[in-house]
N, C-alpha and C positions, 0 to 999 in steps of 0.2 A: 504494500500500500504506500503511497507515495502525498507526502503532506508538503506543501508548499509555504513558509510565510512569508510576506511582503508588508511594504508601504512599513518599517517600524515607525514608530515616533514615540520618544522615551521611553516604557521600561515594555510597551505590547505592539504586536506587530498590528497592523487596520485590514487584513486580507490575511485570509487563511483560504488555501484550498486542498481540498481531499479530490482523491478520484472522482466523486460524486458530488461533491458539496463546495458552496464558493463561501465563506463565511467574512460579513461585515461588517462595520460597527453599529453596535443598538443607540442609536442617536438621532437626533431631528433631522440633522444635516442630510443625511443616507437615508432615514426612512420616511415617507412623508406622517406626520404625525396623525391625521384624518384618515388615512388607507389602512396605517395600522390601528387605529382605533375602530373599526370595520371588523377587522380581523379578531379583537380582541372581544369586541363587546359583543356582537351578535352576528359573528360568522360560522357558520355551516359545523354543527356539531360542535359550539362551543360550552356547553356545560358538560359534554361530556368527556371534549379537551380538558377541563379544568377539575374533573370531579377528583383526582388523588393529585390535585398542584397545592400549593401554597399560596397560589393569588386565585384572585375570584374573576369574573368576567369584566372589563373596565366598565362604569358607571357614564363617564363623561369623555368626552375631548383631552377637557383639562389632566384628567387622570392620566391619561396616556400620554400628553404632552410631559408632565411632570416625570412620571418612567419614564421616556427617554431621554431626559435631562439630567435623572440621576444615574443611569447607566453612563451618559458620556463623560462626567465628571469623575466618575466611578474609573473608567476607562483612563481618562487622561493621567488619574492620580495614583494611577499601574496597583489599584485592588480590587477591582472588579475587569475583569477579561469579559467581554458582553457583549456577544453578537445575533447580529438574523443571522438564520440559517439560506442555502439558496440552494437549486436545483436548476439545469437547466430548463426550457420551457421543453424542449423533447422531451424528457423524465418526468415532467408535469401531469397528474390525472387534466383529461381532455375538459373538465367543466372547471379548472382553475387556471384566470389567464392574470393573476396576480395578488398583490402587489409586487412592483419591481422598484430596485434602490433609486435615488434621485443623487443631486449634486455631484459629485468628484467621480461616481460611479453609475453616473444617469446612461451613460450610454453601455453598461452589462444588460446584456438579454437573459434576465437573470427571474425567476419567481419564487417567492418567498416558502416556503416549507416550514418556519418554526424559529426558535431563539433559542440559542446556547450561552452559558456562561463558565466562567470559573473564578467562584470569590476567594481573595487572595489575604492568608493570614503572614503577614511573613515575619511574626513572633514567632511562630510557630511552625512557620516554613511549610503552611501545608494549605493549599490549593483545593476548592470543595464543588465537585462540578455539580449543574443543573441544567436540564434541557425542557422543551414542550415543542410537540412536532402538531400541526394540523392535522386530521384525521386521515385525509384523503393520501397523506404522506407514511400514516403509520404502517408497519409489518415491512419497511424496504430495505431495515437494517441501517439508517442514517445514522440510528443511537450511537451505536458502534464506530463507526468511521467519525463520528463526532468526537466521541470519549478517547479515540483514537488520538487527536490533534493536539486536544488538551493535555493530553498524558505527556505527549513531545514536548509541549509546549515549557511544560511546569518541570521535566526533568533535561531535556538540551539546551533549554534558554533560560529559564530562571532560578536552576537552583532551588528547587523546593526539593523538599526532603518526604513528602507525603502527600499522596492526591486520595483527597476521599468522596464517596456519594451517598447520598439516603434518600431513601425513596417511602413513600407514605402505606403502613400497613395494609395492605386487601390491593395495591396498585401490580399486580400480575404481568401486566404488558412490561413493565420497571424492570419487576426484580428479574423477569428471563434477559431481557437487554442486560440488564447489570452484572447476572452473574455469568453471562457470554463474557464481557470484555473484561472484566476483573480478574477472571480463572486465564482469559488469552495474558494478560499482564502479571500474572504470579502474586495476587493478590488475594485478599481472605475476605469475609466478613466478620465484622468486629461485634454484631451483636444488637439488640434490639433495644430504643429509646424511646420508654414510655413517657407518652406528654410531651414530648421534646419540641415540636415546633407546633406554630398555631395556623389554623385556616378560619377564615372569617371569625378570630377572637374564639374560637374553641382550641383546646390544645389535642394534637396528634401523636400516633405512634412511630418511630422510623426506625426505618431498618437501614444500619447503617453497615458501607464496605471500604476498605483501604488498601493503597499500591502503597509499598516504600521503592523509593530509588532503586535500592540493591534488588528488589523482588522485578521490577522494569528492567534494569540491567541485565539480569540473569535467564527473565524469560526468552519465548524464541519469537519476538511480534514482529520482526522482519520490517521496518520502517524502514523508507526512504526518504529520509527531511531533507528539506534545504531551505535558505535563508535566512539561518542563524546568523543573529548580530555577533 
Protein backbone atom coordinates (compact mmCIF):
# COMPACT_ATOMS: atom_id res chain seq x y z
CA UNK A 1 0.00 0.00 0.00
CA UNK A 2 1.44 3.17 -0.98
CA UNK A 3 0.77 6.46 1.37
CA UNK A 4 1.71 9.65 -0.15
CA UNK A 5 2.11 13.13 2.19
CA UNK A 6 2.24 16.46 0.69
CA UNK A 7 1.66 20.22 0.90
CA UNK A 8 3.57 20.02 4.99
CA UNK A 9 3.03 23.34 6.65
CA UNK A 10 4.57 23.14 10.26
CA UNK A 11 4.28 20.03 12.22
CA UNK A 12 1.06 18.09 9.60
CA UNK A 13 1.38 17.46 6.07
CA UNK A 14 -2.46 19.29 4.00
CA UNK A 15 -2.77 16.19 1.58
CA UNK A 16 -2.57 12.77 2.38
CA UNK A 17 -3.14 10.14 -0.39
CA UNK A 18 -3.69 6.32 -0.14
CA UNK A 19 -4.27 4.01 -3.01
CA UNK A 20 -7.91 4.90 -2.63
CA UNK A 21 -8.25 7.93 -0.66
CA UNK A 22 -7.14 11.71 -1.28
CA UNK A 23 -7.27 13.14 2.36
CA UNK A 24 -7.76 17.09 3.01
CA UNK A 25 -7.93 19.60 5.59
CA UNK A 26 -11.39 19.78 7.61
CA UNK A 27 -11.59 23.54 7.21
CA UNK A 28 -13.78 26.23 5.62
CA UNK A 29 -11.14 27.17 3.35
CA UNK A 30 -11.22 23.34 1.47
CA UNK A 31 -14.77 22.58 2.49
CA UNK A 32 -17.59 24.77 1.69
CA UNK A 33 -19.19 25.06 5.16
CA UNK A 34 -23.03 24.94 3.79
CA UNK A 35 -22.35 21.59 1.49
CA UNK A 36 -20.84 20.19 4.47
CA UNK A 37 -23.54 21.07 6.73
CA UNK A 38 -25.99 19.19 4.06
CA UNK A 39 -23.95 16.24 4.70
CA UNK A 40 -23.89 16.48 8.35
CA UNK A 41 -27.36 17.52 9.31
CA UNK A 42 -29.72 15.79 7.00
CA UNK A 43 -27.84 13.62 4.51
CA UNK A 44 -28.85 10.24 3.35
CA UNK A 45 -28.76 7.86 6.25
CA UNK A 46 -27.60 10.39 8.63
CA UNK A 47 -28.67 9.11 12.09
CA UNK A 48 -27.75 6.13 11.38
CA UNK A 49 -24.18 7.50 10.32
CA UNK A 50 -24.11 8.85 13.76
CA UNK A 51 -25.82 6.28 15.85
CA UNK A 52 -22.39 4.64 17.68
CA UNK A 53 -20.26 8.55 16.93
CA UNK A 54 -19.76 10.95 19.56
CA UNK A 55 -21.23 13.99 17.77
CA UNK A 56 -24.87 14.19 16.83
CA UNK A 57 -26.22 15.37 13.59
CA UNK A 58 -25.23 19.27 13.10
CA UNK A 59 -28.30 21.46 14.36
CA UNK A 60 -27.32 24.74 12.21
CA UNK A 61 -24.91 26.22 9.71
CA UNK A 62 -23.34 27.94 12.59
CA UNK A 63 -22.53 24.54 14.03
CA UNK A 64 -20.71 23.31 11.28
CA UNK A 65 -19.09 26.43 10.46
CA UNK A 66 -17.70 26.44 14.14
CA UNK A 67 -16.36 22.44 13.55
CA UNK A 68 -14.45 23.59 10.91
CA UNK A 69 -12.84 26.39 12.42
CA UNK A 70 -11.95 24.33 15.33
CA UNK A 71 -10.59 21.52 13.20
CA UNK A 72 -8.28 24.15 11.29
CA UNK A 73 -6.85 25.70 14.31
CA UNK A 74 -6.65 22.38 15.76
CA UNK A 75 -4.61 21.52 12.52
CA UNK A 76 -2.52 24.42 12.33
CA UNK A 77 -1.53 24.16 16.07
CA UNK A 78 -0.19 20.37 14.97
CA UNK A 79 -2.84 18.54 17.62
CA UNK A 80 -5.55 17.60 15.91
CA UNK A 81 -4.50 16.00 12.30
CA UNK A 82 -8.26 16.44 10.74
CA UNK A 83 -9.32 15.66 7.44
CA UNK A 84 -12.34 14.93 4.64
CA UNK A 85 -11.98 11.82 3.47
CA UNK A 86 -12.04 11.66 -0.75
CA UNK A 87 -12.69 9.18 -3.32
CA UNK A 88 -12.50 9.44 -6.77
CA UNK A 89 -15.81 10.36 -8.60
CA UNK A 90 -15.38 6.61 -10.55
CA UNK A 91 -15.35 4.98 -6.91
CA UNK A 92 -18.22 7.07 -6.07
CA UNK A 93 -21.85 5.16 -5.60
CA UNK A 94 -23.73 6.50 -8.97
CA UNK A 95 -26.48 8.68 -6.63
CA UNK A 96 -23.53 10.69 -4.93
CA UNK A 97 -22.06 13.56 -7.04
CA UNK A 98 -20.73 15.37 -3.84
CA UNK A 99 -19.48 17.54 -2.03
CA UNK A 100 -16.03 18.37 -3.73
CA UNK A 101 -13.04 20.47 -1.92
CA UNK A 102 -13.03 24.20 -2.86
CA UNK A 103 -10.12 26.80 -2.75
CA UNK A 104 -6.28 25.69 -3.03
CA UNK A 105 -7.85 22.34 -4.10
CA UNK A 106 -11.16 23.49 -6.19
CA UNK A 107 -9.81 22.13 -9.12
CA UNK A 108 -9.49 17.99 -7.48
CA UNK A 109 -12.31 16.00 -9.10
CA UNK A 110 -12.57 14.62 -5.92
CA UNK A 111 -16.08 13.42 -3.74
CA UNK A 112 -16.21 13.56 -0.24
CA UNK A 113 -16.70 9.96 1.48
CA UNK A 114 -16.21 10.82 5.40
CA UNK A 115 -13.67 12.76 7.86
CA UNK A 116 -10.68 11.35 9.51
CA UNK A 117 -8.65 12.40 12.31
CA UNK A 118 -5.96 11.82 14.60
CA UNK A 119 -5.94 14.00 18.16
CA UNK A 120 -2.40 14.51 19.18
CA UNK A 121 -1.29 14.17 22.95
CA UNK A 122 2.35 14.65 22.76
CA UNK A 123 2.69 14.58 26.80
CA UNK A 124 2.12 11.42 26.03
CA UNK A 125 3.25 10.85 22.76
CA UNK A 126 0.29 9.10 21.76
CA UNK A 127 -1.91 9.83 18.63
CA UNK A 128 -5.96 8.69 19.10
CA UNK A 129 -7.49 8.12 15.65
CA UNK A 130 -11.24 8.72 14.65
CA UNK A 131 -13.04 8.29 11.47
CA UNK A 132 -17.04 8.43 10.01
CA UNK A 133 -17.55 7.40 6.43
CA UNK A 134 -21.07 8.08 4.64
CA UNK A 135 -23.19 5.10 4.33
CA UNK A 136 -23.15 4.62 0.61
CA UNK A 137 -19.17 4.46 1.31
CA UNK A 138 -19.26 1.98 4.16
CA UNK A 139 -18.09 -2.16 3.77
CA UNK A 140 -15.13 -0.78 0.95
CA UNK A 141 -12.45 -1.01 3.46
CA UNK A 142 -11.59 2.86 3.59
CA UNK A 143 -11.29 2.30 7.59
CA UNK A 144 -8.24 0.43 6.98
CA UNK A 145 -6.39 2.30 4.36
CA UNK A 146 -7.38 5.31 6.40
CA UNK A 147 -5.98 3.97 9.84
CA UNK A 148 -3.30 2.89 7.50
CA UNK A 149 -1.92 6.71 6.93
CA UNK A 150 -2.40 7.79 10.29
CA UNK A 151 -0.26 4.92 11.60
CA UNK A 152 2.63 6.31 9.12
CA UNK A 153 2.00 9.26 9.99
CA UNK A 154 2.27 9.25 13.89
CA UNK A 155 5.35 6.79 13.79
CA UNK A 156 7.70 8.03 10.27
CA UNK A 157 6.94 11.60 10.88
CA UNK A 158 6.04 12.59 14.28
CA UNK A 159 7.55 10.50 16.63
CA UNK A 160 4.71 9.27 18.69
CA UNK A 161 5.32 6.44 20.67
CA UNK A 162 1.53 5.16 20.69
CA UNK A 163 -1.42 5.22 18.32
CA UNK A 164 -4.68 4.23 19.99
CA UNK A 165 -8.61 3.92 19.00
CA UNK A 166 -12.12 3.31 20.69
CA UNK A 167 -14.97 2.79 19.25
CA UNK A 168 -18.45 2.83 21.09
CA UNK A 169 -19.87 -0.58 22.73
CA UNK A 170 -22.63 -2.43 20.24
CA UNK A 171 -20.71 -0.32 17.04
CA UNK A 172 -19.83 -3.96 15.16
CA UNK A 173 -19.06 -2.35 11.77
CA UNK A 174 -15.93 -0.43 14.24
CA UNK A 175 -14.79 -3.12 16.04
CA UNK A 176 -14.37 -5.72 12.77
CA UNK A 177 -12.56 -2.51 10.93
CA UNK A 178 -10.56 -2.16 14.01
CA UNK A 179 -9.56 -5.32 14.96
CA UNK A 180 -8.44 -5.87 10.88
CA UNK A 181 -5.86 -3.15 11.06
CA UNK A 182 -4.79 -3.24 14.77
CA UNK A 183 -3.84 -7.27 14.58
CA UNK A 184 -2.32 -6.02 10.50
CA UNK A 185 -0.17 -3.55 12.93
CA UNK A 186 0.85 -5.82 15.93
CA UNK A 187 -1.22 -4.22 18.08
CA UNK A 188 -3.80 -5.45 21.07
CA UNK A 189 -6.78 -4.36 22.61
CA UNK A 190 -6.34 -2.72 25.88
CA UNK A 191 -9.66 -3.34 27.30
CA UNK A 192 -13.08 -1.99 27.86
CA UNK A 193 -14.19 1.87 29.25
CA UNK A 194 -17.14 2.17 31.14
CA UNK A 195 -18.70 5.73 30.99
CA UNK A 196 -15.74 6.80 29.29
CA UNK A 197 -16.97 9.36 26.69
CA UNK A 198 -20.23 11.02 26.24
CA UNK A 199 -22.84 11.21 23.38
CA UNK A 200 -25.47 13.92 23.41
CA UNK A 201 -24.57 14.57 27.40
CA UNK A 202 -25.18 10.66 28.40
CA UNK A 203 -21.87 8.84 29.19
CA UNK A 204 -20.78 5.67 26.99
CA UNK A 205 -18.88 2.41 26.87
CA UNK A 206 -15.56 2.20 24.69
CA UNK A 207 -13.64 -0.36 23.70
CA UNK A 208 -10.56 0.66 23.42
CA UNK A 209 -7.10 -0.78 21.11
CA UNK A 210 -3.33 0.25 20.92
CA UNK A 211 -0.18 0.00 18.40
CA UNK A 212 3.39 0.90 20.10
CA UNK A 213 6.13 1.82 17.69
CA UNK A 214 8.00 -1.27 18.35
CA UNK A 215 4.80 -3.40 17.63
CA UNK A 216 4.50 -1.11 13.90
CA UNK A 217 8.15 -1.76 13.46
CA UNK A 218 8.01 -5.32 13.96
CA UNK A 219 4.82 -6.07 12.02
CA UNK A 220 4.83 -7.17 8.26
CA UNK A 221 2.22 -3.99 6.90
CA UNK A 222 4.42 -3.44 3.88
CA UNK A 223 4.12 0.44 3.53
CA UNK A 224 5.36 2.60 0.94
CA UNK A 225 5.56 6.25 2.33
CA UNK A 226 6.81 9.07 0.82
CA UNK A 227 7.15 12.75 1.71
CA UNK A 228 8.51 12.64 4.81
CA UNK A 229 9.61 16.17 6.09
Amino acid sequence: MSIAFTDWAGLLPRRIDTDRLTMLPSTPEVMDPLDYYRVCSAGADIDEVTEHLTWEPHATPKETLEFLETTRDGLDAGEDASYQLYVDPADAPEDIDGPSPRGPYADSDLVLAGGAGMGIDWDRRTGTLGTWLRKPFWGRGYSGERAAAFVALAFECLDLEVVAVEHVAGNENSHRAIERYVERFGGQKEGVLRNWALKAGAPVTQHRYSITREEYEESDADLDVTGMP
